[in-house]
C-alpha positions in Angstrom: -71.4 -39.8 32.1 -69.0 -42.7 32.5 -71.6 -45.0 33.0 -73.0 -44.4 29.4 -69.4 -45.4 27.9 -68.7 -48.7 27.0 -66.3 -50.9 29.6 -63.6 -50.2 27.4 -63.7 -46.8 27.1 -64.6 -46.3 30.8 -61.4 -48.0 31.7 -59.3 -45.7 29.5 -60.5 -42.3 31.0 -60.4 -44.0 34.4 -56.9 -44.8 34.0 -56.2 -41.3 32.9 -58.1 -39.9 36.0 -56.0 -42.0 38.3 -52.4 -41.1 36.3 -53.9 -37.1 36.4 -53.4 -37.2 39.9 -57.3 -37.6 40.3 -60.2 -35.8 38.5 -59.9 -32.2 39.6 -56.3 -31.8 37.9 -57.4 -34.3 35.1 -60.2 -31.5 34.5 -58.0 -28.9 34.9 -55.4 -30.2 32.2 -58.6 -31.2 29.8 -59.7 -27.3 30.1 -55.9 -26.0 29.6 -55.9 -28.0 26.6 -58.4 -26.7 25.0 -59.8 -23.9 27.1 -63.9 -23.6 26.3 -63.8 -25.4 23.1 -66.8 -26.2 22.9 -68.8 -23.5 24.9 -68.5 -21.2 21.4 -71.3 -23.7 20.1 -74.3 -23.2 22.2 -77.2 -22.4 21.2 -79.9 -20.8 23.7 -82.6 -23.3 23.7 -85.8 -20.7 24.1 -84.1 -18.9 21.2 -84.1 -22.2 18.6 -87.6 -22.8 19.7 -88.4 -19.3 18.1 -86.4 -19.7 15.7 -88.1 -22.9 14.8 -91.9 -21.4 15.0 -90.9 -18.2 13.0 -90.5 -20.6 10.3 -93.8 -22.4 10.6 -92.4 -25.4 12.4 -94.3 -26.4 15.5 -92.9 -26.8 18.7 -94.4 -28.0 21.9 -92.3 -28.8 25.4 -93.4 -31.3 28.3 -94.0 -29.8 31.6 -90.7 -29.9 33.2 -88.9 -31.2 30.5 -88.0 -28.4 27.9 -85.1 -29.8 26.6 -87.2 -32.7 24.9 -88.7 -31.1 22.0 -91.9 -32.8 19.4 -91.5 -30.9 16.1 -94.3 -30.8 13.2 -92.8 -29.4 9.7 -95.8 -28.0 7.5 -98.3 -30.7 6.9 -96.0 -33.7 8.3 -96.3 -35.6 11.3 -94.5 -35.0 15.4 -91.2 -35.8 15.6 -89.7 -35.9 19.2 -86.3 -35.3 19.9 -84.5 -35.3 22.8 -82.2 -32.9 24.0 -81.8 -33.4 27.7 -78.3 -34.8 27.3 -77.2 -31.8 25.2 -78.5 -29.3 27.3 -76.8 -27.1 30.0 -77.9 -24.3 32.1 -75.5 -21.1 32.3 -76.0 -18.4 35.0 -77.4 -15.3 34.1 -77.2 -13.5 37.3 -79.7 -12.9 40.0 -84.1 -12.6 39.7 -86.1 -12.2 42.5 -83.0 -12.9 44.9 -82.4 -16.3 43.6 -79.7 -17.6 41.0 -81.5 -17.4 37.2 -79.8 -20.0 34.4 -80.6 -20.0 31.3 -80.5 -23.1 29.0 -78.6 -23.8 26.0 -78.1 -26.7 24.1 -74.7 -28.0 22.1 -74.8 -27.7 18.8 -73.2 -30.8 17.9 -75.9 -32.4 20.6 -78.5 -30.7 18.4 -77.3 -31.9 15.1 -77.1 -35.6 16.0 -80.3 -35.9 18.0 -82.1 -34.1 14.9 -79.9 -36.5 12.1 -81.7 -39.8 14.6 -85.0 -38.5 14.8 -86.0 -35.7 12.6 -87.2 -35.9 8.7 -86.7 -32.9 7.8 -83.7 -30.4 5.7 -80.6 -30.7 7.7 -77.6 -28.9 6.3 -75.0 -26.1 7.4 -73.7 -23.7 4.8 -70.3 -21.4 5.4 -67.2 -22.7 6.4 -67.0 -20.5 9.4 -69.8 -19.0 12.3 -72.2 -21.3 9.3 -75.5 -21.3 9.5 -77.6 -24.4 10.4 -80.9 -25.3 8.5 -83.9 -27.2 10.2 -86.2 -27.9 7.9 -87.5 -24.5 6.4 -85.9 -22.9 9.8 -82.3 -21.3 9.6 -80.1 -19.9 12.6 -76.6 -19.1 13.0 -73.6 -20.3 14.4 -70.9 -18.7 16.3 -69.7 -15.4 16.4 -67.0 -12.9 15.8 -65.4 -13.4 19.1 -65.7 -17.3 19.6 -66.0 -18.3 15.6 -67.3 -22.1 15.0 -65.8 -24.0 12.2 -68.0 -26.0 10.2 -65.8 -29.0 9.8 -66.0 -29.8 13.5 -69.7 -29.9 12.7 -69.4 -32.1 10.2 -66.8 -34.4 12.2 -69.1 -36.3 13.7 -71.5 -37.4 10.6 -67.8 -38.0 9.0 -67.2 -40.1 11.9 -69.8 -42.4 11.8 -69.7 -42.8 7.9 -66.0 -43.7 8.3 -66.7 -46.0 11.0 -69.2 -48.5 8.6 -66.5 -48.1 6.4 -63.7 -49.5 8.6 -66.3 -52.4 9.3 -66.7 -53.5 5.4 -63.4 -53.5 4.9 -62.1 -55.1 8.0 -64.7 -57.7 7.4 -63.4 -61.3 7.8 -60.3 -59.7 10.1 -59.2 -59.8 14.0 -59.0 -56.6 15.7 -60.8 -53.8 14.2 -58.6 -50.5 15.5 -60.1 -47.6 17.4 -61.2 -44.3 15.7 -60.3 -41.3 17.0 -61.6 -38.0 16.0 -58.7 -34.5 15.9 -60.6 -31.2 16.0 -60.0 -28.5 13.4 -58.5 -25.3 15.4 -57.4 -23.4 12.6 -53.8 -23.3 14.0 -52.3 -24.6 11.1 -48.9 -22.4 10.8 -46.5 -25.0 12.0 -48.5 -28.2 10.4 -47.2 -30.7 7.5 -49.6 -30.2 5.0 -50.9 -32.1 2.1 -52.0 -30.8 -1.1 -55.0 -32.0 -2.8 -56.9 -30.9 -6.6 -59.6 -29.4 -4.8 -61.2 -25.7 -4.7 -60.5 -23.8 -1.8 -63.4 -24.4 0.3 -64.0 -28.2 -0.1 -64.0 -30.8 2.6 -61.5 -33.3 3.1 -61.2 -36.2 6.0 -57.9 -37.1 6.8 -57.5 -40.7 8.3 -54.0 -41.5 9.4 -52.4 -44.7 11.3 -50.1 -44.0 14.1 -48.8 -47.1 17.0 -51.9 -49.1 16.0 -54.7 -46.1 16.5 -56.8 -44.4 13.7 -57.3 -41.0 14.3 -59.7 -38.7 11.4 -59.7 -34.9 11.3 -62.3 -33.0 8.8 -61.1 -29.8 7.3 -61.4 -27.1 4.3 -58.8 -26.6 1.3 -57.2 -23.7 1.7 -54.6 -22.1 -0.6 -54.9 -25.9 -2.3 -53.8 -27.8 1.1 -55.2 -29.4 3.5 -53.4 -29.0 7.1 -52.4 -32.4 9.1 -52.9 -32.2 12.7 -49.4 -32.6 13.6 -45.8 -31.4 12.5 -45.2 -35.0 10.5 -41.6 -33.8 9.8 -39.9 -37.0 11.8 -42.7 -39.4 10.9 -42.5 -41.9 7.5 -45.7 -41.5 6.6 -46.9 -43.6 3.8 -49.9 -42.5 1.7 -52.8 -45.5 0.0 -56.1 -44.7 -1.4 -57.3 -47.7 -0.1 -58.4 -48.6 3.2 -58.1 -51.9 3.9 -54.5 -51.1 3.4 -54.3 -48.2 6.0 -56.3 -50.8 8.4 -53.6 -53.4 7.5 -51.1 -51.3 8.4 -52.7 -50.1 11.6 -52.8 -53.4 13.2 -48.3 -53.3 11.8 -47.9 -50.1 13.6 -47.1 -48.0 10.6 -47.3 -44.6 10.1 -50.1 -44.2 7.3 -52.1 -41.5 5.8 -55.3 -41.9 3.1 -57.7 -39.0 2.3 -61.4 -38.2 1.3 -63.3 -36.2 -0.4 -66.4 -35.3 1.8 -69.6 -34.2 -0.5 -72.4 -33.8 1.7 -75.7 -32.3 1.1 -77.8 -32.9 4.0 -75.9 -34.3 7.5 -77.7 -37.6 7.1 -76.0 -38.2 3.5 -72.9 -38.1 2.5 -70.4 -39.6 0.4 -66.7 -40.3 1.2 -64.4 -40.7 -1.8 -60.9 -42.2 -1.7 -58.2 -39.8 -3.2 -55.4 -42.0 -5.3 -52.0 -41.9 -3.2 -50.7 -40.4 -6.3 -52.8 -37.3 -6.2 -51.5 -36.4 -2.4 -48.3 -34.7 -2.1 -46.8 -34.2 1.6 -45.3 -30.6 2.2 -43.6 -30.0 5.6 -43.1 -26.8 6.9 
């Protein structure tokens, strides 16, 4: 997988390999971290393809490659998309004497390969275990026992809206700073926390400046606040409504905050709108 990152990038996690005391503990730490983050989004692959036909959208497989998927909607035209880089295979015990696996496929693999190369309805609706429509197809996320949170979903169609963003208004200007996405874990008890004049519910992106990085997190209102990743108790954080301003002060090394209202309709469109300074109050814990 390091090969696909960029030199940059590759260097980074290199250099965090080497300082982990190589990769087995760097692993090991990543997992203790967040222990099976992501394993609570999977999807079983034969069980999206019916999904998918049950609604009347065709699906046909290559020999040997099932992960890479041509779709038909009603009356349109093939659409491929590729899932082989999105798909792993999880044991499900023993047939015939030999190890059986079954694949599955990430949803957040799914939703970007479909938002690059698929026409069709793509949405998620519910804030929590949502469900995800393809086309005239619908299937759910999550479960009670390992419950997926929408907002992560959304994180990455946030990320690159916020990225062409950063672009435009850095336009002109040396040094465009790295973005960083913060997962939404729902472990909010011990956060600073904004408040925002928004229903309970709505999505927000929170951008914020810290030693010269710009990290985003996507989350939900909830009881009229929106949830910082971080106890900001000891930090000055400075609020703008304007992003070439947060940028500026990136490159300073100040502490800076801005937020956006996320409307989004369908994961290939959406709309990020600046919330003044004035309208976001900080409350620490």
């Amino acid at each position: 997988k390091l090969a696909r990152f960029t030199p940059a990038d590759r260097a980074m996690v290199s250099e965090r390999i080497r300082k982990a005391g190589g990769r087995a503990n760097y692993e090991a730490a990543c997992r203790a971290t967040r222990p099976d983050a992501d394993l609570n989004s999977l999807l079983s692959l034969p069980d999206l393809i019916s999904a998918l036909r049950a609604a009347k959208v065709e699906v046909q497989t290559l020999p040997g490659l099932d992960a890479y998927l041509q779709l038909r909607l009603p009356g349109g035209h093939w659409q491929g998309v590729n899932l082989s880089e999105s798909t792993v295979s999880v044991p499900s015990g023993q047939a015939g004497g030999a190890a059986a696996s079954e694949s599955y496929v990430y949803a957040a693999g799914l939703i970007g390969q479909l938002k690059a190369n698929f026409n069709g309805n793509l949405s998620l609706t519910g804030l929590i275990n949502p469900t995800l429509h393809i086309g005239p197809a619908q299937m759910q996320l999550g479960t009670a026992e390992r419950p997926v949170r929408t907002t992560n979903l959304y994180a990455s169609a946030v990320f690159d809206e916020l990225s062409r963003l950063m672009a435009h208004a850095a336009s002109g200007s040396v040094g465009l700073p790295r973005l960083g996405m913060t997962s939404d874990d729902g472990q909010y008890s011990a956060n600073t926390r904004v408040t925002v004049d928004g229903a309970d519910g709505s999505i927000y992106a929170l951008v914020g400046t810290m030693e010269g990085q710009v990290r985003m997190a996507v989350h939900a209102v909830q009881d009229g606040q929106l949830a910082l990743p971080c106890d900001c108790r000891a930090i000055p954080l400075e609020r703008t409504g304007d992003l070439k301003t947060l940028l500026d002060w990136a490159q300073q090394g100040k502490a800076g905050l801005m937020v956006y209202a996320v409307k989004i309709s369908d994961l290939r469109h959406l709309t990020l709108t600046p919330v003044p300074a004035a309208q976001v109050n900080v409350v620490h814990p």
